[in-house]
C-alpha positions in Angstrom: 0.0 0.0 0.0 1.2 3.6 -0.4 0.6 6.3 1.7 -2.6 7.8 1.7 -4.2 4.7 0.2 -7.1 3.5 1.5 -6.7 0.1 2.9 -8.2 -2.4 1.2 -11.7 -4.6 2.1 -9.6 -7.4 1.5 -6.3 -7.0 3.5 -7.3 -9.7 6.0 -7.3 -12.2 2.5 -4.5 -10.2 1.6 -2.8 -10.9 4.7 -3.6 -14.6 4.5 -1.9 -14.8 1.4 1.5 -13.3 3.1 1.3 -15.6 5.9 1.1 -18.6 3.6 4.5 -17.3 1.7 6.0 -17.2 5.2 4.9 -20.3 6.3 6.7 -22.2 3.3 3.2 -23.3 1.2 5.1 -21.4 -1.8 7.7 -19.7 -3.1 5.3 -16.7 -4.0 1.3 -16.2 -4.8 -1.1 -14.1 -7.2 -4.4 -13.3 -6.3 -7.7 -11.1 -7.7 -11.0 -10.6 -6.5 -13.4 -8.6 -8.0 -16.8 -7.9 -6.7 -19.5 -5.4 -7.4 -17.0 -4.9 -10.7 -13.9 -3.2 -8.7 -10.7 -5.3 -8.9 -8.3 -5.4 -6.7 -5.4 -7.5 -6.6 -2.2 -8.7 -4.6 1.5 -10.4 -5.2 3.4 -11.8 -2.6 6.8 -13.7 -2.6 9.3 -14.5 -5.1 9.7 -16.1 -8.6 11.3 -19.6 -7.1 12.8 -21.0 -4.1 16.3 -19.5 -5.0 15.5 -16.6 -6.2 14.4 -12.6 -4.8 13.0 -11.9 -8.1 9.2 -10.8 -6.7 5.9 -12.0 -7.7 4.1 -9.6 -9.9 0.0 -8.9 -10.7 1.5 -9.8 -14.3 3.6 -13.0 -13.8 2.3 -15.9 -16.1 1.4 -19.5 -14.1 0.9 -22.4 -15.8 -2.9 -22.7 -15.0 -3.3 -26.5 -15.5 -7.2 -27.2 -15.3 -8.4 -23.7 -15.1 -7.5 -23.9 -18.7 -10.2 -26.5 -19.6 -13.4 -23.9 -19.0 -11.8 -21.9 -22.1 -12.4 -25.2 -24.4 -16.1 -25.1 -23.1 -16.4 -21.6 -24.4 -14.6 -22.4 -28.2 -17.0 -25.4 -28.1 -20.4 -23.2 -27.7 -18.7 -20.8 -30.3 -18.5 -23.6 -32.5 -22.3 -24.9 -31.6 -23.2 -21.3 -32.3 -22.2 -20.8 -35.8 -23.7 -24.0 -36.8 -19.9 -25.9 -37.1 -20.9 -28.8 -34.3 -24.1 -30.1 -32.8 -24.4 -30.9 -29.8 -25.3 -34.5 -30.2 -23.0 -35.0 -33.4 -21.0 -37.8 -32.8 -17.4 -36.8 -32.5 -16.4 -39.7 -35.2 -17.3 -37.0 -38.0 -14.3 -35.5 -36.9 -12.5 -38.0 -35.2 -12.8 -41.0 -37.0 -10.2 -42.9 -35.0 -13.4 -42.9 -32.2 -15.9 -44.3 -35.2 -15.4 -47.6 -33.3 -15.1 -47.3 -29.9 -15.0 -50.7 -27.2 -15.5 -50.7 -23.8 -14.3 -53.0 -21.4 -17.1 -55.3 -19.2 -15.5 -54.5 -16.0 -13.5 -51.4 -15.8 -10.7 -53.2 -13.9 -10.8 -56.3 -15.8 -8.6 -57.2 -18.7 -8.0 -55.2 -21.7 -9.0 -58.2 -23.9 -12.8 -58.2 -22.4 -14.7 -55.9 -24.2 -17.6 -55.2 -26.3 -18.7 -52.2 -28.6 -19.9 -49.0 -27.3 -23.6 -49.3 -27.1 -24.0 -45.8 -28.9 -21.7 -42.9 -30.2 -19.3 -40.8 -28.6 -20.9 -37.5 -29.0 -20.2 -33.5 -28.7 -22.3 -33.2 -25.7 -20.6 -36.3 -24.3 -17.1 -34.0 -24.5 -18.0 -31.1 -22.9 -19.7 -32.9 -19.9 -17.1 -35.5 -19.5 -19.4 -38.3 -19.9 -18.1 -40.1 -22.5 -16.8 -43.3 -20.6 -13.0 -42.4 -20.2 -11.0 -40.3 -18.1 -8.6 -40.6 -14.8 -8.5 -43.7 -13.1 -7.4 -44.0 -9.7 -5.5 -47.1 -8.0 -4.1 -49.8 -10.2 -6.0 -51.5 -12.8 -4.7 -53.2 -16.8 -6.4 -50.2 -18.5 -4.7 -47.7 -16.0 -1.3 -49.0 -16.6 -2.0 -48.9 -20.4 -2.7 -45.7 -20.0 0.5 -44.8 -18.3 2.6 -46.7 -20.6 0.9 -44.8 -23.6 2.4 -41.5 -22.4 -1.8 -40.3 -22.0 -2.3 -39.9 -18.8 -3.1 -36.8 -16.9 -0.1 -35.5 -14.8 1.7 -32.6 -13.9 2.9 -31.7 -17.6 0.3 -32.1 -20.4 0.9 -35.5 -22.7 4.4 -35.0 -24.8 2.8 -35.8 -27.7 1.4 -34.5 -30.6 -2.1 -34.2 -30.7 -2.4 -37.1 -33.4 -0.1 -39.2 -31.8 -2.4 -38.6 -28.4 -5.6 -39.4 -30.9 -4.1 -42.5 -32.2 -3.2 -43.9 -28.6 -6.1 -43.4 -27.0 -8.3 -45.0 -30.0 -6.3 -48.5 -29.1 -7.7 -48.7 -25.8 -11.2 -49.3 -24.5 -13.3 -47.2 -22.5 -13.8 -47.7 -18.7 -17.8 -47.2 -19.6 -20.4 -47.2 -21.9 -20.6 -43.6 -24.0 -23.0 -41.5 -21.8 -23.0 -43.8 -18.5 -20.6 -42.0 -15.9 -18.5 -39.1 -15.2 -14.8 -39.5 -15.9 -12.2 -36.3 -15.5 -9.9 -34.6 -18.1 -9.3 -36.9 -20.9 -12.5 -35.2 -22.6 -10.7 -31.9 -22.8 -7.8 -33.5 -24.4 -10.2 -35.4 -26.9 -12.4 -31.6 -27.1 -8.8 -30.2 -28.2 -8.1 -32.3 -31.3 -12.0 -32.0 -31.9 -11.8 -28.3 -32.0 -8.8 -28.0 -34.0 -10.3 -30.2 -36.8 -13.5 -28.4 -36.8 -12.5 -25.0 -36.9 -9.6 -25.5 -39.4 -7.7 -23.9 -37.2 -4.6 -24.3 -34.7 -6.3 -24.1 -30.8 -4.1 -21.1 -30.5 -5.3 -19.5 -33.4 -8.8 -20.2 -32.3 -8.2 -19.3 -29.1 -6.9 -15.9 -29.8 -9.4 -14.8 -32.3 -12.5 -15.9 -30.3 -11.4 -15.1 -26.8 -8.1 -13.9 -25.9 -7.9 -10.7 -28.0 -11.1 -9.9 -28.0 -11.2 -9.7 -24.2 -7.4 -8.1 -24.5 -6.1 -11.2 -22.4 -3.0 -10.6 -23.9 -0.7 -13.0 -21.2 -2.7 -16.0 -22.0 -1.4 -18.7 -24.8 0.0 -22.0 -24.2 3.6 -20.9 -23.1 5.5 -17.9 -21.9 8.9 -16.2 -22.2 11.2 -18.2 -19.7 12.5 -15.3 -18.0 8.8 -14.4 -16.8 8.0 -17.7 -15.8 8.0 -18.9 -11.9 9.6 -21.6 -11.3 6.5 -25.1 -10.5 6.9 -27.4 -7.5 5.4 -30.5 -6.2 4.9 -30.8 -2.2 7.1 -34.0 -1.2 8.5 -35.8 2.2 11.6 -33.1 2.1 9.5 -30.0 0.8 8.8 -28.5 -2.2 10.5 -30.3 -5.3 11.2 -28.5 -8.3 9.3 -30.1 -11.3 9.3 -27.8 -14.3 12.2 -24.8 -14.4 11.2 -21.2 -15.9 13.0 -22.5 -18.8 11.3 -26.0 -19.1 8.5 -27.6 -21.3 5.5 -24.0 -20.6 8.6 -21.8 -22.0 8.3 -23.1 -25.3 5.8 -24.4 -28.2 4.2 -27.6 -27.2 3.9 -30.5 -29.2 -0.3 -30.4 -28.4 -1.9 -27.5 -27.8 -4.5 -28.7 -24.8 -7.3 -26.9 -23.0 -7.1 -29.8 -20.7 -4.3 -28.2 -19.0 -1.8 -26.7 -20.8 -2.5 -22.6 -20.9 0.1 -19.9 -19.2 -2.3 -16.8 -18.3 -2.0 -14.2 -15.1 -4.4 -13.4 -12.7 -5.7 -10.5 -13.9 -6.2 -12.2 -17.8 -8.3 -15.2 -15.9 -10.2 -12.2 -14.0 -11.3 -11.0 -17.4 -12.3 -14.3 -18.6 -14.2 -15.1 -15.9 -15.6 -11.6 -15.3 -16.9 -12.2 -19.3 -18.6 -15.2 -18.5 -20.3 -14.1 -15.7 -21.5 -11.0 -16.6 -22.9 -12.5 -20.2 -20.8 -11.1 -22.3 -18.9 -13.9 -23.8 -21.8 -16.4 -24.5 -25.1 -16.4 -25.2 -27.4 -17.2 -22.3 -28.6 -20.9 -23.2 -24.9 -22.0 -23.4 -23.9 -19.7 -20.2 -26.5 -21.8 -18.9 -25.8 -25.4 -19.8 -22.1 -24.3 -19.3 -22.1 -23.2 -15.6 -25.0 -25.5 -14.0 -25.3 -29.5 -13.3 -25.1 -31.6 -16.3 -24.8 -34.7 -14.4 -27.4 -37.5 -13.7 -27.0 -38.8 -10.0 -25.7 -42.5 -11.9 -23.4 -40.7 -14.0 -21.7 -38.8 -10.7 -21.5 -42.7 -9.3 -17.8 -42.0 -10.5 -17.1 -39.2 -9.5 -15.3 -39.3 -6.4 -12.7 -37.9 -5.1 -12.5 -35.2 -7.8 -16.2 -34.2 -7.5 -17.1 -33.6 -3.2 -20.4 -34.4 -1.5 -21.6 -30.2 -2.7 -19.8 -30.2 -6.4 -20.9 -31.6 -9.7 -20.2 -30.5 -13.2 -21.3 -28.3 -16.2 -19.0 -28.0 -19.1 -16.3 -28.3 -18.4 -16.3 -26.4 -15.1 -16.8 -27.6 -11.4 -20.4 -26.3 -10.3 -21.0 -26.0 -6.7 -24.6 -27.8 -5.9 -24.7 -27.0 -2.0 -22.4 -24.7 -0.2 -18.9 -25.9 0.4 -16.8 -26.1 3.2 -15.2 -23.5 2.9 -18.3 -21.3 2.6 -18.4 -20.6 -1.0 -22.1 -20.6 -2.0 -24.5 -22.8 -4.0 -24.7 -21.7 -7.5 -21.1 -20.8 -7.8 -19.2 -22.1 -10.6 -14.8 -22.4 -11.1 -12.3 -24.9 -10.4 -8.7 -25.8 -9.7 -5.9 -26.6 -11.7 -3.4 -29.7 -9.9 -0.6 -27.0 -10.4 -1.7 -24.8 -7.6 -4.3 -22.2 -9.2 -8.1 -21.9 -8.2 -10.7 -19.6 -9.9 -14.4 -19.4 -8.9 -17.5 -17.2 -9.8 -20.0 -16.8 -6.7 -22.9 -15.0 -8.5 -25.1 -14.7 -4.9 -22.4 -12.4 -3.7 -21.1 -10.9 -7.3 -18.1 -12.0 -6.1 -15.0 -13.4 -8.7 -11.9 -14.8 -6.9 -8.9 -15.7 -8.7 -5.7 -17.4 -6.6 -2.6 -18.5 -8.9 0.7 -20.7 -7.4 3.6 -22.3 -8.2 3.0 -25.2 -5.6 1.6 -28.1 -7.3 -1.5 -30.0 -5.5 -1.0 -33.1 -3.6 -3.9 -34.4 -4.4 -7.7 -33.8 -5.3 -8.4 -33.1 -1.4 -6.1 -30.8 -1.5 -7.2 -27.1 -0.7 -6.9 -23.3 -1.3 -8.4 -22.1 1.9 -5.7 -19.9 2.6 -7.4 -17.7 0.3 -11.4 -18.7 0.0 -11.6 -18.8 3.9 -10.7 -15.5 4.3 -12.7 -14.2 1.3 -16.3 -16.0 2.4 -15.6 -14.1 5.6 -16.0 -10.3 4.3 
């Protein structure tokens, strides 16, 4: 603050933020909220462990999952102009999924299958309901998956987005098309799908439809090394460094995903957001579908751990159903990315919180109350 500054309604999330830097969580933090449309936002710490380069408003993050509400929005862009239906199957532009299988138990062996009682459609890919996705514990088709190099982790897939089509189209689905819930591997398939459709790159798409229209000009699917922090990965000695400034988000990837592999800053993914929320970026019967539950209770059977007891799903984006712990509201709509950023919408409060990392997630129970504690409570 500067002298003769007012102090901000938000110092005590502010102040949160600090004591979080302190305490070790990270390296260094980004944070915006905006509510009743006045922004305000707040950097604390450094670039890396080893380094007293600060944390700036502007420094780029590699936003993981938050990335995968932007391929929700190209998708209803699409549906608008009349390019995709939203039960087309996907096969008229993925023809490596005319065929799909689907194994009869999902941890049984890969060699058990039968065809997939219906097609893989577009609906199917923006709700995540198309049979495949993350598996958790040990099972023949999660190994596979592994050893394919298609699995979601903490970098996207090193492959190009062919060579991820291809791979995937050799394996069978955990369920049939429509049945359950499954996380993340739709957004990589919704990628490849709205490459193909558009006749574009996804960063060409991406740019023409969203990012420069809403001047998001720090958001693309990598960033100049010297801006980049440095990711981690919580471990049994403390934070582990997993991707330098100059590693794979400093350069062109092989596949451009909106399952999790867009840089962007705080204030970019408050515009985005801010966009969606006020009705500006889509029209209201795909705001609609896009930010409310698009789940049947059979098809959440699935769902756990990455959907809680108060979440379900709309495209692409986490929808809260009941209020959560941590006090933000029914109605809202955001989510997380697993390399340490969280963005949600609370329309009962016009409230828009934004918190970016460089500490990856330990796992889908991990939190961000360090930041949406504080905030629920002004």
């Amino acid at each position: 603050m500067y002298p003769g500054q007012p102090q901000s309604k938000f110092q005590r999330v502010w102040a949160s933020l600090d004591e979080a830097v302190a305490a070790g969580r990270f390296p260094g933090v980004v944070a915006g909220v905006r509510q009743h449309g006045v922004s305000e936002f707040h950097a604390s710490g450094t670039l890396a462990l080893d380094s007293d380069r600060p944390m700036l408003e502007s420094t780029p993050f590699r936003i993981a999952s938050l990335s995968k509400p932007f391929s929700a929005v190209l998708t209803s862009f699409l549906l608008q102009d009349g390019i995709l239906e939203l039960d087309d199957p996907v096969s008229s532009w993925l023809p490596e999924l005319a065929e799909p299988r689907v194994l009869l138990d999902p941890n049984g062996p890969l060699d058990q299958t039968a065809p997939a009682e219906s097609a893989i459609t577009v609906r199917q890919l923006l709700d995540g309901t198309l049979g495949a996705g993350v598996i958790f514990g040990s099972s023949p088709l999660s190994e596979a998956v592994q050893a394919a190099g298609i699995g979601a982790g903490t970098m996207p897939p090193n492959l190009s987005a062919d060579e991820y089509l291809a791979r995937f189209a050799e394996l069978p689905l955990s369920y049939q098309p429509g049945s359950r819930w499954m996380y993340n591997t739709s957004a990589d398939l919704l990628s490849i799908l709205l490459a193909r459709a558009s006749g574009k790159t996804l960063a060409e798409l991406l740019w023409q439809r969203i990012t420069e229209p809403l001047g998001m000009l720090n958001t693309a699917f990598y960033a100049r090394a010297e801006e980049l922090p440095a990711q981690y990965i919580p471990g049994a000695d403390g934070l582990q460094l997993v991707d330098p400034a100059d590693g794979r988000f400093s350069r062109q990837p092989k596949f451009e995903t909106l399952a999790g592999g867009l840089v962007s800053t705080v204030p970019d993914y408050l515009k985005f957001f801010g966009a969606l929320a006020d009705g500006h970026l889509l029209p209201e019967e795909y705001k609609r579908q896009m930010v409310s539950d698009q789940l049947t209770v059979a098809q959440r059977t699935s769902a756990s751990p990455i959907l809680g007891p108060s979440s379900s799903w709309g495209w692409q984006i986490g929808v809260n159903i009941a209020e959560a712990e941590n006090s933000i509201s029914a109605g809202s709509y955001g989510w997380t990315g697993g390399s340490g950023t969280s963005a949600v919408v609370d329309p009962g409060r016009d409230l828009i919180g934004v918190v970016f990392s460089q500490r990856a997630m330990a796992g889908p129970d991990d939190d961000f109350n360090y930041f949406w504690t504080p905030l629920a409570s002004q």
